[in-house]
N, C-alpha and C positions, 0 to 999 in steps of 0.2 A: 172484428179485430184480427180474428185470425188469416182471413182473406188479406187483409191489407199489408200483414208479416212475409206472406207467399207470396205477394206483388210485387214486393222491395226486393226477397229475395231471390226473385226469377228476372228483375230487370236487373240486379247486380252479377249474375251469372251469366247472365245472356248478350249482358251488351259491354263492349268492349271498343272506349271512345276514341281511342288515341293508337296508333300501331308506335310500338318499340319493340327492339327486338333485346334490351338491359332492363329490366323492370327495378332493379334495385334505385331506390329514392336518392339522388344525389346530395349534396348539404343545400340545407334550405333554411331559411328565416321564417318568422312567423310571429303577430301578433294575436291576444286573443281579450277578450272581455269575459272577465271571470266574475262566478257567484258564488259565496261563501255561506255556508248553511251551517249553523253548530244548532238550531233551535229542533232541526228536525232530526239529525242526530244525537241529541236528549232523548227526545221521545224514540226512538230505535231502540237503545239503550234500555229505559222503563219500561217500555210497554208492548216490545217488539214486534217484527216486519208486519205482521198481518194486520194490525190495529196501525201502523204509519198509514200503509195503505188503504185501507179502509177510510181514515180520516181525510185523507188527499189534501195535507196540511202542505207535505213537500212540494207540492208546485207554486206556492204562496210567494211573490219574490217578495213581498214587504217582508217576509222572516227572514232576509238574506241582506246580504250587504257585496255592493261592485266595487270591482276592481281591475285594474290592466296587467298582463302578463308577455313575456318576452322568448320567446322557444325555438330554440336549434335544434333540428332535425336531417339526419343521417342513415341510410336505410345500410343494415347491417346483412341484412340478408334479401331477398325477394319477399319476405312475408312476415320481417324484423326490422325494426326500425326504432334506433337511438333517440331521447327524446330526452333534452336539459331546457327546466323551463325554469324562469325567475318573475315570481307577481308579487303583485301590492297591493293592499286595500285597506283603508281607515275603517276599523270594527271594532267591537266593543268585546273585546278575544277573552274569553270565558276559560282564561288559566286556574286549573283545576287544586283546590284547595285555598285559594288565594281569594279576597274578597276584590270588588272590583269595586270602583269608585265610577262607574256609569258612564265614564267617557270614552271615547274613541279615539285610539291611536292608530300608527302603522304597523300593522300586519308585514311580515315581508317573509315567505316561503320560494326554498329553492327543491328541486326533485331534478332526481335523474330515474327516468324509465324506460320500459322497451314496450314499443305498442306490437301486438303480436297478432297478426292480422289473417283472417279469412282468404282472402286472394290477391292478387298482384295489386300494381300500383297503373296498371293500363285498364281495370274497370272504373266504369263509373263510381261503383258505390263500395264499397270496403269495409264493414265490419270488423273490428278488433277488440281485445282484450288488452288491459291496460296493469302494469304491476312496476315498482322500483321500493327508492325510498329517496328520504328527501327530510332536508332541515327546517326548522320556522328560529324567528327572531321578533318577538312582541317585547318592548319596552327592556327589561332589561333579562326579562326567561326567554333562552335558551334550550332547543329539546331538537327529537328526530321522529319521524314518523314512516308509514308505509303506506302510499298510495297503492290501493286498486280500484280497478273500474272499466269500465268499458266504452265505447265511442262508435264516430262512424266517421270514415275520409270519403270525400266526394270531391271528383279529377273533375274541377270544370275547364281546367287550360290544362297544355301543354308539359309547363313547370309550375304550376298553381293549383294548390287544393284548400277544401273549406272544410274544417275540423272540428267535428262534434265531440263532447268527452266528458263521463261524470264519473268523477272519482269518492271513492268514502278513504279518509285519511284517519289512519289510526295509530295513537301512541305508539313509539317505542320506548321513549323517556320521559320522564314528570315534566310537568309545566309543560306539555301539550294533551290541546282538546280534541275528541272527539271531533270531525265533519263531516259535511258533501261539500266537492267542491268542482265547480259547474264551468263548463269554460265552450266560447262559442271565438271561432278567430278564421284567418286563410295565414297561410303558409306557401312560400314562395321561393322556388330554387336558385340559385343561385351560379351554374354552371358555365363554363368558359365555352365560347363558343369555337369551331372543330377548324383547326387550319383548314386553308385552302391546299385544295390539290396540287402541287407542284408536278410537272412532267419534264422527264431529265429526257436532255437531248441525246437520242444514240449515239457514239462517238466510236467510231472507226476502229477497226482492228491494229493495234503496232503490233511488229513483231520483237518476242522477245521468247527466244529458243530456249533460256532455261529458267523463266518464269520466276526471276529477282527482281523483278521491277524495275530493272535498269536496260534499255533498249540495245537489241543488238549495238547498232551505231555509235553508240557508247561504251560498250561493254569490251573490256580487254580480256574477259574470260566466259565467249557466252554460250557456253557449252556446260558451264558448273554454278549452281547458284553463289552468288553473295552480295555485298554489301556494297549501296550505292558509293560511301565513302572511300572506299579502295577499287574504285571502278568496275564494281560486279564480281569481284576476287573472292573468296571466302577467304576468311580467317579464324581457324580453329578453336584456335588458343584466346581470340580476345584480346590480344594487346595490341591491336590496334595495327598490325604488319599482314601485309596478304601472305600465304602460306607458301607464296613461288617465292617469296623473298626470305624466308623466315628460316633461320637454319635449326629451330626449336619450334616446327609447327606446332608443335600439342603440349605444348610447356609456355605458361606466359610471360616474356620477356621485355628488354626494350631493344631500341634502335640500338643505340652504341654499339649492344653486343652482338645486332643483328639479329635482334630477337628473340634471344635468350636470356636467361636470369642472369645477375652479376655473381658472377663465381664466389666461393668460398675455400678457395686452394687448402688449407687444415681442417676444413669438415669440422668446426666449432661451431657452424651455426649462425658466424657474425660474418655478414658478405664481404669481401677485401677491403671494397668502398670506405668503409667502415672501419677497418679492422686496423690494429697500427701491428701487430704482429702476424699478417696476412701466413707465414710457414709455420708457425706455432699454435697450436691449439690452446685456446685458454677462454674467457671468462668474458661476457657483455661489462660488468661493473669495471672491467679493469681494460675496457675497449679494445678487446678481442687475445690483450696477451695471459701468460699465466700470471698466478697470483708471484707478490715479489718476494725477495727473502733480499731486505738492505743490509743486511752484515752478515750473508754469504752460508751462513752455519749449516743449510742443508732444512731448516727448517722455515716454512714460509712465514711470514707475517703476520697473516691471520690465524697462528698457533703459535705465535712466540712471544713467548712472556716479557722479553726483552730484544725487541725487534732492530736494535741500535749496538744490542752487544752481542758477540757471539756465542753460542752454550749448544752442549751436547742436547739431543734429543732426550735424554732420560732426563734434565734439570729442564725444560720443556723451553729450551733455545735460551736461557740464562746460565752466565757460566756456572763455571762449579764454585763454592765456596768452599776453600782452603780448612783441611782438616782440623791444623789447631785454632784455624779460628771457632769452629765448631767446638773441638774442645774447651777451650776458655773461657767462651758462653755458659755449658751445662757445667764447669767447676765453679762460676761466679753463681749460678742458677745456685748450688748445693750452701754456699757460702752468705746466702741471703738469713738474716737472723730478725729477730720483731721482740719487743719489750711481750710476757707474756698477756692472754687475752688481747692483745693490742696490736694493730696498726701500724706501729712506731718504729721504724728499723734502727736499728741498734746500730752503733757508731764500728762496730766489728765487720760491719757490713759493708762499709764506703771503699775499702780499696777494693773488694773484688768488682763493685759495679763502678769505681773507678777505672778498671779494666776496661772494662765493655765500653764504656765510652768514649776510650780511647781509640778502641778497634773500631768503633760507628765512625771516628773522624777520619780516621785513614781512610775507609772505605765508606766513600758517600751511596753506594748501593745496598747497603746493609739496612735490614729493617727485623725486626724484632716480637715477637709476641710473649710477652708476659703471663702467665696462667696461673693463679692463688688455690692450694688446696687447703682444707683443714680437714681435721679428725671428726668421730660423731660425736665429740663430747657436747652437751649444750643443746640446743632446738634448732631442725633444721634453716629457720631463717635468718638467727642471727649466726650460724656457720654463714650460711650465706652472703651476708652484707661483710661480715668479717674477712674471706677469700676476694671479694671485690674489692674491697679500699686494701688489703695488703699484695695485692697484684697495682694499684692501681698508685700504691707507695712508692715502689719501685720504677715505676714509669714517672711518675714525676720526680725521681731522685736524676734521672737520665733527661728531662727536660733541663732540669738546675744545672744541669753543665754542658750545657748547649745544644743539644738534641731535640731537632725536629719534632715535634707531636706527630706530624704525618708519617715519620718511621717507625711508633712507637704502637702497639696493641696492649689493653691488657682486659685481660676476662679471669671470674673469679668462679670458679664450680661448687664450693662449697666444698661437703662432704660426697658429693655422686660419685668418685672416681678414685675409690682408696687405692692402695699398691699395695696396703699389707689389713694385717688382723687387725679392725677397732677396737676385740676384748684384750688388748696386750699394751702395756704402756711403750715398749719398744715396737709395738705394728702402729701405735697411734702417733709416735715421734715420725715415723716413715709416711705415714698419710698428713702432718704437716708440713709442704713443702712449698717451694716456690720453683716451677720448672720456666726457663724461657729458651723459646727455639728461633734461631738467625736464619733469614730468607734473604732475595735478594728480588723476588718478585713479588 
């Protein structure tokens, strides 16, 4: 036996069928006829390797069951080689824990491995080691397993070899069996075959003195490189003007301007083109002028509270409102009276906000905010509701005689904001009050 080991492996080293000078295995196809063994794989398992062998039950093919297999092969390296194979075989698949009902289904097993081989793919004979993992699919179990195993590839063509391989496949997930699994096939490359040699005609020297690609004979500048489109000219700048014409060679412009950018005579950034106030600096939103001021005040529009009427900057461009109007307000403010506990304004109450309502018609820019205090007497939240509906009285006493809601505020604080002593009946009359202040924006 052991002579016949040394004969294989002196004529796989010594002879070398095929000259290439890539030995890596190109993508190839392959069929194979496969043997499935679980029977001898039991016995591995019970009674192990040295009593299998001894028994020389594993070469029995009646304990095995055929099948056909389908493999793509890609040589990864000189002495590696990719290997996805997909088989089938009607077996009676010994899923572990499961009772079987004696009949035979499809088997269907996928693997991906890398056969890890002894010598090149230009000897005859090849020895390799086999290792991956790979899935199976029996009726309705599901599992994975890890092939290993060993083989032999023998080059009998060109792009053709004949592939020996016995793998032992073992669990990695339940509902798979214990195997061997035996596969005998050729495998056949599949490579595009190598253009033909093309021989380019010599073709004659042009002259071309500053080597832009554009022939003397053509070139209006052939002393300096540049571009076929402006007839051999450079152009610096890239817009498209040769630099003898360009009065902005290194700045990129257009034609009109001879080359140059379109001006911005106020350095605002917005080009004249564009710009509708071209000597003023101002503002892209406002297409290139400054911001506006339409009623002249000194303050522009986009800070003016009243952009249509005039006003001092400290009134924020809204005019001023007239002092005793201001007084009339804060005296009608003092003269606001309520039923006590209550809501309810007292009838003592109606000329001074008589008043005020007067002054809202004369001046339709008058607007108003209302503000209800009360004392700590009571619990913070019916103070509360209480300063809201009696702020909120007074604003609709100024709705009942013709006044806008839109001119009208009113908010109600409560207790937060006394002006005098809560322990004094005189600081507690001073923290019930009604203040309103007149705006105009």
């Amino acid at each position: 036996m052991k002579k016949y080991i040394f004969a294989i492996l002196t004529l796989a080293v010594c002879t070398s069928s095929f000259a290439q000078n890539n030995f890596k295995k190109p993508p190839s196809l392959g069929i194979q006829f496969i043997l499935n063994d679980f029977a001898s794989a039991a016995d591995l398992r019970a009674n192990g390797l040295a009593n299998l062998l001894a028994a020389k039950q594993y070469l029995k093919t009646k304990r095995m069951t055929g099948g056909l297999a389908l493999s793509y092969l890609q040589g990864v390296s000189d002495h590696v080689d990719f290997v996805g194979t997909l088989s089938g075989s009607y077996t009676n698949y010994p899923v572990p824990n499961k009772v079987s009902d004696g009949q035979q289904y499809l088997l269907v097993e996928a693997a991906a491995t890398a056969n890890l081989k002894l010598l090149k793919d230009n000897f005859f004979i090849d020895p390799f080691l086999t290792a991956g993992i790979g899935a199976s699919k029996f009726k309705g179990y599901y599992g994975a397993f890890a092939p290993v195993g060993v083989g032999l590839q023998f080059h009998v063509f060109e792009d053709a070899y004949i592939l020996l391989n016995s793998q032992y496949r073992i669990p990695v997930t339940e509902n798979v069996a214990y195997h061997f699994y035996h596969s005998f096939g050729i495998v056949k490359s599949f490579n595009k075959p190598k253009p033909p040699v093309v021989l380019v005609p010599v073709v004659p020297v042009v002259l071309d003195r500053d080597g832009d690609g554009v022939l003397d004979v053509d070139d209006k500048c052939p002393d300096t490189p540049g571009l076929a489109v402006l007839q051999g000219c450079p152009d610096r700048d890239g817009d498209g003007i040769a630099d003898g014409d360009d009065k902005c060679p290194d700045v990129a412009g257009i034609a009109k301007y001879q080359g140059c950018p379109i001006p911005d005579t106020d350095g605002d950034g917005i080009n004249d083109e564009e710009d509708k106030c071209p000597t003023v600096k101002g503002y892209a939103r406002y297409q290139g002028c400054p911001v506006p001021d339409t009623d002249g005040d000194g303050v522009n529009d986009e800070e003016d509270k009243c952009p249509s009427r005039p006003g001092p900057v400290s009134n924020q461009g809204c005019p001023e409102i007239a002092k005793e109007v201001i007084e009339k307000v804060n005296f009608a403010a003092k003269n606001v009276f309520y039923a006590t506990g209550s809501y309810k304004l007292l009838p003592k109450s109606f000329k001074s906000l008589n008043a005020v309502a007067d002054l809202m018609k004369t001046d339709e820019s008058l607007m108003i905010d209302i503000d209800g205090y009360t004392d700590a007497q009571g619990s913070d939240e019916k103070n509360q509701v209480l300063s809201d509906n009696r702020a909120a009285s007074v604003k609709n006493y100024l709705i009942s005689k013709g006044i806008a809601e839109s001119r009208l505020k009113s908010t109600g604080y409560g207790e937060t904001k006394p002006v005098a002593d809560n322990t004094t009946a005189a600081g507690r009359a001073k923290n019930r009050r009604t203040e309103m202040t007149v705006r105009n924006f």
